[in-house]
N, C-alpha and C positions, 0 to 999 in steps of 0.2 A: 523350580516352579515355572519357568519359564515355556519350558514345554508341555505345559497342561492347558497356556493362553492361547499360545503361537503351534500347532501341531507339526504344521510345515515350514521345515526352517532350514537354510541352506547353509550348508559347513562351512564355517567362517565367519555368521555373521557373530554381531554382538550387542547384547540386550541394551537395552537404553534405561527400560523398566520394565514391568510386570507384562505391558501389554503393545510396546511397539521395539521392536531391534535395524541395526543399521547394520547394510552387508556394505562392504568395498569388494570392488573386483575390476578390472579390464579399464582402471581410470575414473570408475563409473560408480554412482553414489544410488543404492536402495534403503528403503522404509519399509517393513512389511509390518504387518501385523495378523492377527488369525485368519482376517480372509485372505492374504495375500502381498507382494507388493501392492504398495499404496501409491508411491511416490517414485522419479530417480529421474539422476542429472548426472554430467558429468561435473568432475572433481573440480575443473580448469574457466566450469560456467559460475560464476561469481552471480547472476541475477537468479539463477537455476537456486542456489543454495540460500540465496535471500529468500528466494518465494519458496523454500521447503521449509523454512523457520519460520514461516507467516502462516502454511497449510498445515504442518505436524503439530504447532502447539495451539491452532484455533479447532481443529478436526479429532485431537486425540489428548487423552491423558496425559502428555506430556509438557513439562515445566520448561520454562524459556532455561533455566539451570541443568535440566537435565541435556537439552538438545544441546546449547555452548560446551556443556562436556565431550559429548560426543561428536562436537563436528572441531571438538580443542579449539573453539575462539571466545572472547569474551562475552560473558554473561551480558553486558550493556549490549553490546551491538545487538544479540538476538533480543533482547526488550525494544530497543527502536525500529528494526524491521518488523518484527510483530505487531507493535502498536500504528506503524505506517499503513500495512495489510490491513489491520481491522478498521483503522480510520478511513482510506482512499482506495485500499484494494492492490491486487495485483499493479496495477499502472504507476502507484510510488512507490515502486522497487525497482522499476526500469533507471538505469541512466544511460548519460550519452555516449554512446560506444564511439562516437568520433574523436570526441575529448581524449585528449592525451595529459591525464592525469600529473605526470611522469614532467611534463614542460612547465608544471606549477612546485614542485618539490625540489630545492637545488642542495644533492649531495653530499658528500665529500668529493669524491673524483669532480661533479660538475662544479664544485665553488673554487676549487683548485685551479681547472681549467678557465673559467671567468677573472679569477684575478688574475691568472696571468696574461691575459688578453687585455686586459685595463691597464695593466702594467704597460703595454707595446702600446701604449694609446688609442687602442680602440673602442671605437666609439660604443654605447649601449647597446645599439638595436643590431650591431654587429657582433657583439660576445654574445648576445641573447641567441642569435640565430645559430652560432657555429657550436653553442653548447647545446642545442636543442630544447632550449626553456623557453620562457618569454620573458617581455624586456620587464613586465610587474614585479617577475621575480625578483632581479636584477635588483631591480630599484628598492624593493622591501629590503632585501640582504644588508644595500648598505646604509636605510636606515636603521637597521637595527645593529650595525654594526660588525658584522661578521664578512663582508668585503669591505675595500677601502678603495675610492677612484683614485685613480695616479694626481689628478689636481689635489685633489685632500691630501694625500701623500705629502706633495710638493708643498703646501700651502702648513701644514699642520707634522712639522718633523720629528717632532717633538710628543707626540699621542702617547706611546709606549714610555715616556719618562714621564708619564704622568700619574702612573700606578703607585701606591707606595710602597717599600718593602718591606718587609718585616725587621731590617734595620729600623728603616725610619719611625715606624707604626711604635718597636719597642721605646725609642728614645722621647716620641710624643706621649708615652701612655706614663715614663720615667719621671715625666716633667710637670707631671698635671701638680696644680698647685690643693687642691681638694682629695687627693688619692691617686693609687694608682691607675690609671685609665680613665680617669673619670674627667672626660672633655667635653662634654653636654653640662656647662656650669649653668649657665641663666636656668634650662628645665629642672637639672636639681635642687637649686634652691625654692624656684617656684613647687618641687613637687614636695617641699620640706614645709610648707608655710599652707599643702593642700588647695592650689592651683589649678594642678589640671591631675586629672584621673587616671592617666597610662603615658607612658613617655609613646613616642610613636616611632615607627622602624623608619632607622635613614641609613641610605648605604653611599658609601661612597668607594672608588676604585682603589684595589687595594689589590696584592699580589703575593700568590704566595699563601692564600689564609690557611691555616692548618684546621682539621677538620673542618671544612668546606663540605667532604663529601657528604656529611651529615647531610644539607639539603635535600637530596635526593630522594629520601626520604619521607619529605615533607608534602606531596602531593598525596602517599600510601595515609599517612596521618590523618589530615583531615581524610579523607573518605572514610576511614572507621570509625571517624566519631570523634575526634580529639577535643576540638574548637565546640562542634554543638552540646557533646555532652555536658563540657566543662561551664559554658553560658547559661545551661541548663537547671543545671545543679546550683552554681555561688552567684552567677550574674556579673558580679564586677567584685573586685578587694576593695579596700581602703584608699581612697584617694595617696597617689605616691608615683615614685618614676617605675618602679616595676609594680605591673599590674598582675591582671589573672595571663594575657595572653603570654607575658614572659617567664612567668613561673608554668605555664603547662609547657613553653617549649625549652627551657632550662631541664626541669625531669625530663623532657619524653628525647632529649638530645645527650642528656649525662645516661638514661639507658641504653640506648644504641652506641653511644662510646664507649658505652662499659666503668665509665665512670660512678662507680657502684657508690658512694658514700659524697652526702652534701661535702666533709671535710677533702677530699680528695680535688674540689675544686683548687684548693690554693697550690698544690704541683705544678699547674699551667698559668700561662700568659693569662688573664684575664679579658685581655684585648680583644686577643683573638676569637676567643670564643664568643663575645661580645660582637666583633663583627657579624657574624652567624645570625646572633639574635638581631641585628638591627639598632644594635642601642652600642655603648659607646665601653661599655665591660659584662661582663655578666655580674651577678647577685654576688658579694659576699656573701661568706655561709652564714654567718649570725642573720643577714638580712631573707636569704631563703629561707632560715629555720622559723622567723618570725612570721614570712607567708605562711609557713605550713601552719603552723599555731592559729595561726588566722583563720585559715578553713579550716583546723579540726575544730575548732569552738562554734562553727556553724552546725556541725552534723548532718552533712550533706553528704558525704561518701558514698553508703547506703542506695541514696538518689543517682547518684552518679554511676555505680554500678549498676544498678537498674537501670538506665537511659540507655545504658550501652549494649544490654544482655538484650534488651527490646530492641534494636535497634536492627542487629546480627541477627535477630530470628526473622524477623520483619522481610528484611533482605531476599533470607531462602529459608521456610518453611523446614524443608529435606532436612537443612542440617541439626533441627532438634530428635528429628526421628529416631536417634541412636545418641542414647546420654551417657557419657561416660566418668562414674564416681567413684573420686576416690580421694583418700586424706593424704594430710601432710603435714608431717609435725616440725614446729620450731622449737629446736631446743633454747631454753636460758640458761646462760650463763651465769647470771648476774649471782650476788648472794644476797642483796637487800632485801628484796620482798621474799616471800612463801608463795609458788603457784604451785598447781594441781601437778603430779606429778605423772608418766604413762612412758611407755616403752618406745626407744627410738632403734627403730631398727636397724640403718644405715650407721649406729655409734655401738648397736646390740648392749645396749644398756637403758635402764629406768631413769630417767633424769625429770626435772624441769621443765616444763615444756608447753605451747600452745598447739593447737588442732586445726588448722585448718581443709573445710572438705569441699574440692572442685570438683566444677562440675566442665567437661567440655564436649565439643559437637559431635558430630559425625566425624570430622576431620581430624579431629584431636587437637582444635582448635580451643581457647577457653572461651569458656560461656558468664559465669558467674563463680562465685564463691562463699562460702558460710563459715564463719569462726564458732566453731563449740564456746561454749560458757565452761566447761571444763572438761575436757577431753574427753568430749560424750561418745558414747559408740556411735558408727556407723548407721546403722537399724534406727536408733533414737533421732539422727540428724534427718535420715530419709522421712521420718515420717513427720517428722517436727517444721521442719522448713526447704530442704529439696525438693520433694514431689509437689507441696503448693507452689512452687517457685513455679516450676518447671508445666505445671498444667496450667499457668498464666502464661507464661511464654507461647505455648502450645496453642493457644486455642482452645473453643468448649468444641467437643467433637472428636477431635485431635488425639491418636493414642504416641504414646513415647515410651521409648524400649530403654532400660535402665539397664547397664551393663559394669559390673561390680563386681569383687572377690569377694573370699569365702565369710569374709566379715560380717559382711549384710544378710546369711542366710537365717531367712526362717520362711518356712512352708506356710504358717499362718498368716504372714504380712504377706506373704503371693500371691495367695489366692484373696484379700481384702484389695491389694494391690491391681489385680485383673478384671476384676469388678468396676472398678473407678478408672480404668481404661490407661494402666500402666503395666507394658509387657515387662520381663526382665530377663536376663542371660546371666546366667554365675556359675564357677564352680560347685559342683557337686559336693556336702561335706561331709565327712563322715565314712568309715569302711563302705565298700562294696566289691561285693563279688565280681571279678573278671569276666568279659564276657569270650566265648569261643572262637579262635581268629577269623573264621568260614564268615564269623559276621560281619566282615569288614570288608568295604573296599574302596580301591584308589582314587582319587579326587584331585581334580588340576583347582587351583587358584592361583590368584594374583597379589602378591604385595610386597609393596612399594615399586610397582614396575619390575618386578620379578616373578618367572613361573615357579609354584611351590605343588608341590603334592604330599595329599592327608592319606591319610589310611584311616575312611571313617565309618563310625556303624550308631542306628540309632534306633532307639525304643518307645512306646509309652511308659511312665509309673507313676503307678498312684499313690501320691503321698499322705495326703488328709481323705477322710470320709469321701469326697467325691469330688472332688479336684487331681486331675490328671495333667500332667507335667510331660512334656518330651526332653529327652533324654539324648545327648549326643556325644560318644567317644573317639576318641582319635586316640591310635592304637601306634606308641612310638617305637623306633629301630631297637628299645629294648627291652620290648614288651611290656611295659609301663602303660597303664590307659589313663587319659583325661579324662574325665567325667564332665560334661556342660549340660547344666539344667537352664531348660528356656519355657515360657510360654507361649513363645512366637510358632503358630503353625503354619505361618503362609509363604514362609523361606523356608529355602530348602538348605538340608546340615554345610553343605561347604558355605554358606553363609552365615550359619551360624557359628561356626568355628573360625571364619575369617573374622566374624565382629568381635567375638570372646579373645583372640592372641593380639587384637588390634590393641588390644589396654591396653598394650605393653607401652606404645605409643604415649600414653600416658607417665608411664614412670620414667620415658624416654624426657618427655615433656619438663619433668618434675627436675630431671639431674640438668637438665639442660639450663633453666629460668635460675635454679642456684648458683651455676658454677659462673654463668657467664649476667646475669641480672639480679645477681643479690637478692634473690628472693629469702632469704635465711632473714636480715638485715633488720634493724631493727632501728624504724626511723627514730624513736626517742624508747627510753626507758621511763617516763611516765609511767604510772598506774590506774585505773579509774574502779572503782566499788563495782563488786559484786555481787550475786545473788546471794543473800544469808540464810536463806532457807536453802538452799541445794543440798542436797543428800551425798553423804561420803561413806565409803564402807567406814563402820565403827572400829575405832584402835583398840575398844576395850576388850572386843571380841576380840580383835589380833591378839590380845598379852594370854587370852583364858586359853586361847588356842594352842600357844608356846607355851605359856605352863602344861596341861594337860600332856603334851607332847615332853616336856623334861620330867614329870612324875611317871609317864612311863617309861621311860628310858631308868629312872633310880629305879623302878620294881623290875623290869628284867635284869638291870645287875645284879638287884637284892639276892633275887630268884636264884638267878645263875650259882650265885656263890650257894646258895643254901644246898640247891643239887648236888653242885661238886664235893660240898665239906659230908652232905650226906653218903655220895657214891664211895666216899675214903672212910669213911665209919665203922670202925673195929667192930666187928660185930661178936666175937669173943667177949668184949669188955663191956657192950652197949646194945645188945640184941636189938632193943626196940627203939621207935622212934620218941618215945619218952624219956629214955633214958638218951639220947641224943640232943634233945631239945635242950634236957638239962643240963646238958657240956656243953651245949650252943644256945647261952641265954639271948636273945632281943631278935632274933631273924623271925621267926614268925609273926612276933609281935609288931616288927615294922612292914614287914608285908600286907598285915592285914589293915595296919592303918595307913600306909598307901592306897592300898585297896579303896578303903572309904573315901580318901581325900580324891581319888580320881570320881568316884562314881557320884560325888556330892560336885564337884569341878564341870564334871559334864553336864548334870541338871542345872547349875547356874548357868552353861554357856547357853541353853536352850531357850531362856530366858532372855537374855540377851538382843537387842533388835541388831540386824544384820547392818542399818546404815542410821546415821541419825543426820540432824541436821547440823552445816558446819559452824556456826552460829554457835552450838554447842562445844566446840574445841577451841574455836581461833576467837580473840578481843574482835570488835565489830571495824577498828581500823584495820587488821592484818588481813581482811578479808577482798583480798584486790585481785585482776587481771590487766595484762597489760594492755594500755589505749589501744582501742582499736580505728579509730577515724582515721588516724592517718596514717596507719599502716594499710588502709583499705585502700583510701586513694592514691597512695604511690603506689598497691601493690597494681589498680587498677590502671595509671601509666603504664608497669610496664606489662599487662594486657593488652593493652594499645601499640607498645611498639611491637611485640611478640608479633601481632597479627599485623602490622606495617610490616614488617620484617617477612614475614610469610606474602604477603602478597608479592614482593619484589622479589623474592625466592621463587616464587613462581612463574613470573616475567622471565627471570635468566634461564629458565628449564631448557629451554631448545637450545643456548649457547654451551651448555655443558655435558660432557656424558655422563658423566659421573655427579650430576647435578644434588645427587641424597647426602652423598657424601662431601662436597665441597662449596657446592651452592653456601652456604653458612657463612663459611670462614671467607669466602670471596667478599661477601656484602658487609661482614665487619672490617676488611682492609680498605672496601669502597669509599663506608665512612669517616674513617680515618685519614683520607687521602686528602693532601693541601690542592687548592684552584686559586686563580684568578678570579675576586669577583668585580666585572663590570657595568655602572646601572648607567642606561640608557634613558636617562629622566625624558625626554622628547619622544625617545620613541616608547616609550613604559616598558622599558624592559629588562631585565638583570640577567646577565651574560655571566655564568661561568664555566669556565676554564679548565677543567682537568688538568692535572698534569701528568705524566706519564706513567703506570705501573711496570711492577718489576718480570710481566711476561708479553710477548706481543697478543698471546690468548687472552689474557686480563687485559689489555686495552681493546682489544675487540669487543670483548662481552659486555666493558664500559661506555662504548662508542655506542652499541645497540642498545646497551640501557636507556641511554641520554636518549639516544630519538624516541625510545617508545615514552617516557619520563616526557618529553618536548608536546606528545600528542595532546597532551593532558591540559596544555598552556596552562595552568596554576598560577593562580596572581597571589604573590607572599602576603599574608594577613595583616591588614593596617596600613597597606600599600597598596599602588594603582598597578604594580612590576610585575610582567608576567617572568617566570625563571626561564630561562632558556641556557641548556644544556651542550655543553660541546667535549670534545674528549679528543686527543691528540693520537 
């Protein structure tokens, strides 16, 4: 479609959107749009591309998210260039080109080369000069700790013993007279007698902490919402030394560690992980189970997912534009209660089982989620609570493209759905005729950073009275054709066959959250009452159905035998069938009241209502599902780390080639990785430490992490400390 906005468009370039594209060539950055370039700078002019992110998104259709895509920087920066242009204009995008930026930022090579100069005793304003910084630098560095003057050195020999190690940390945390680890005694009894409302984070120097790297982390965190949502939704728990902030960073640190189950805490140190959080252990599990109980008896999850699904739209618009739905069963194991039962695909068998049906973005990012009341179909949940969700997220105005399997098809909800400004994209269900290969052809796309080509061909058809559907197949190496049914006329087919195979992303999404975030898991086996009036298909129909089905099976044996003993029938001795009958008493006569008892079977079954309510089968106690509160809000933790996780997945992108493929498993070893943490109480700041991984590529990509992690300067929550990151 691009070429119907833009007519004149030079080989190379690449669309941004419907109606402006960016070429590269010769160094050199163009804009055009249908009448023409609009814009262009070079690649190496840094104010040239500030003021193209101030004129492209105030002059044209273009979103501050769209143009950070395409020029690959972050969304933030084009928002404050943008917003500087529309407030002051071209002249606050200028800076000083005299400024040597470069002599305020000290390295690694330059801090290297600075301590060794303080080391020979030279003086400040002479390391400052022969490293090419200034002496402010200098001076910050070693307050905060990351230089040390040769007099400090001399005067203070002893700094480096002052860390403690994990010897010492375990034989302190052995000794505690109240528990293991438990060295904050005056706050715990004050938080046991209801005192003070939160223990507060105190760090002290310690070496060696095991999952350290977890922090990292912790700046991606708060940005999606962790901390607001959560104040949002409970506001505070019960007066005690763990509050809300330590139970949201206990879950959302036990997910990124992979630490899938509350019981699974008591394998490790307590200590240690307790360092992390800033308190003096972490939660017992009875004492975590008690928080969660805490907040499911509020009923707030719900809120809390909501705060965050508004949050994420809020952000960028674009990414509800393409919704991508689809279920997800958890099977029970259990045998105590009675649930609804329904097919698990991945086990290929009918079991036990709860429903639940995501919904995520453009990205294949999640959005929200919906639990069925009993493993409702698909079709029933869209119309029931997805598409209101989702036209609230959206906007009045706003249309969003629902993209589904063949679950959700019906032509009638399509065209009801098209009306109320919801496109959709799905498999096509049901036989159809092949079409001719002449109608097909080759198509370049992109995905996941790979060139792909379709072989694709497309039509109108008309499915209802006068609602007309486009139709689009991709015709595979074995002559097998896809079928995708869409509504969308304003994209063109290699778009719509790149958003239709993108689902897959989704079931990618699905294996991924179970194997590695216990998404299966099941925070408590609780139960909570269900609807008693819900409709279940009737058993009584099932038994009329099976009998029916065993009364014909005895009359075609009957039968049979009657045939055969008739085909052997001495017809010398018994010419007629009377006189056969009467050497074979009872065959006819049970045939024929088979006969009746079928034909009398089937009008009862007619009778029969196909679903009754379940109220009518189960006592009104057996009538349960399992809790859903706070399986919502852990499930919605680890929605939060999934997308922390992604955004630092996305930072490391430039350090790896193979970023699709490793990017992951690198940032779960990140986590996992012990540091040094040191807090700089004078100077507010908490210094950690890396320590070294097992490639010198994975310390490099650790080393760029930390600095871009450093830009952020994040002050730990309930502290004055900003984190500051270092990596060997």
């Amino acid at each position: 479609m691009l070429q119907s906005y833009i007519p004149f468009l030079p080989k190379g370039a690449e669309p941004i959107n419907n109606h402006v594209a960016i070429y590269r060539h010769d160094e050199k950055i163009e804009f055009f749009t249908a009448s023409g370039p609009i814009y262009s700078c070079k690649e190496s002019d840094l104010y040239g591309l500030r003021l193209a992110q101030g004129i492209i998104v105030t002059q044209t259709s273009t979103t501050p998210a769209e143009i950070a895509k395409a020029l690959n920087i972050n969304r933030t920066t084009v928002y404050r260039n943008f917003n500087r242009y529309q407030q002051d204009g071209p002249a606050a995008l200028i800076t000083d080109k005299k400024s040597n930026r470069k002599a305020y930022k000290l390295n690694g090579k330059a801090k290297r080369q600075v301590q060794t100069l303080l080391n020979e005793d030279c003086s400040l304003k002479a390391a400052a000069k022969q490293a090419g910084i200034t002496e402010g630098c200098i001076r910050y560095a070693i307050k905060k700790g990351t230089i040390v003057r040769k007099k400090e050195q001399d005067e203070k020999p002893e700094t480096h013993q002052k860390l403690k190690s994990t010897s010492e940390r375990s034989t302190e945390d052995n000794s505690c007279a109240i528990g293991i680890g438990a060295k904050r005694e005056t706050e715990r009894v004050l938080a046991s007698i209801g005192k003070i409302i939160e223990a507060t984070p105190h760090f002290s120097a310690s070496e060696g902490v095991r999952h350290a790297g977890v922090l990292l982390a912790l700046p991606a965190l708060a940005s999606v919402g962790l901390f607001e949502a959560g104040r949002k939704a409970y506001g505070a728990l019960h007066k005690g030394f763990y509050g809300l902030q330590s139970v949201l960073l206990t879950l959302s640190f036990m997910a990124l560690l992979r630490i899938k189950t509350p019981e699974q805490l008591k394998r490790g140190n307590p200590g240690e992980l307790g360092i992390v959080l800033g308190l003096d252990r972490a939660p017992e599990v009875k004492t975590l189970r008690k928080k969660l109980k805490e907040m499911g008896l509020r009923s707030k999850a719900g809120e809390f997912i909501s705060f965050l699904s508004k949050r994420w739209t809020d952000q960028d618009k674009d990414v509800i534009g393409f919704a991508y739905v689809d279920g997800h069963v958890r099977p029970y194991n259990g045998r105590k209660h009675k649930l609804p039962k329904t097919h698990v695909a991945r086990r290929r068998l009918c079991m036990s089982a709860t429903t639940d049906f995501w919904i995520n973005d453009a990205n294949c990012e999640p959005l929200f989620f919906v639990t069925a009341q009993a493993n409702d179909s698909l079709l029933s949940m869209l119309e029931k609570e997805i598409i209101p969700e989702l036209k609230k997220l959206a906007g009045k105005g706003n249309r969003v493209t629902l993209v589904f399997d063949r679950e959700g098809w019906s032509p009638k909800s399509f065209e009801k759905w098209f009306k109320a400004d919801i496109d959709i994209i799905t498999y096509r269900k049901g036989k159809y005729d092949p079409w001719p290969e002449d109608c097909f052809i080759e198509v370049e796309s992109h995905v996941r950073g790979k060139t792909v080509k379709y072989l694709l061909g497309e039509r109108s058809i008309k499915i209802n009275e006068d609602f007309w559907l486009r139709e689009v197949r991709r015709l595979c190496d074995d002559g097998h054709q896809t079928s995708i049914i869409t509504t969308r006329q304003d994209i063109n087919c290699e778009q719509v066959a790149r958003r239709m195979f993108f689902r897959w992303n989704q079931e990618n999404f699905f294996r991924y959250m179970r194997e590695e975030y216990a998404l299966d898991h099941l925070v408590t086996n609780n139960v909570e009452p269900a609807d008693v009036d819900r409709l279940v298909p009737n058993p009584e129909k099932k038994e009329k159905r099976k009998l029916i089905k065993r009364l014909k099976r005895e009359l075609e044996k009957l039968k049979k035998e009657y045939g055969d003993k008739a085909f052997q029938n001495d017809e010398t001795r018994r010419p007629t069938m009377r006189g056969f009958n009467i050497a074979n008493p009872g065959y006819k006569k049970n045939i024929l009241k088979l006969e009746a008892e079928i034909e009398q079977s089937e009008i009862d079954l007619k009778q029969i209502p196909d679903r009754i309510a379940v109220k009518h089968l189960l006592a009104k106690h057996e009538i349960v599902r399992l809790e859903t509160e706070r399986k919502m809000f852990t499930d919605g933790i680890k929605m939060i780390c999934y997308r922390a996780e992604t955004c630092l997945f996305n930072l490391i992108a430039p350090f790896f080639a193979r970023n699709n493929d490793e990017g992951r498993a690198f940032l779960k070893s990140v986590f996992q990785q012990p540091a040094d943490i040191i807090p700089d109480k004078e100077g507010r700041v908490m210094n950690v430490k890396f320590h070294t991984m097992s490639t010198p590529r994975a310390n490099r990509a650790l080393k760029q992490l930390c600095d871009v992690m450093n830009q952020e300067s994040y002050v730990y929550p309930g502290t004055r400390m900003t984190l500051a990151f270092t990596a060997e």
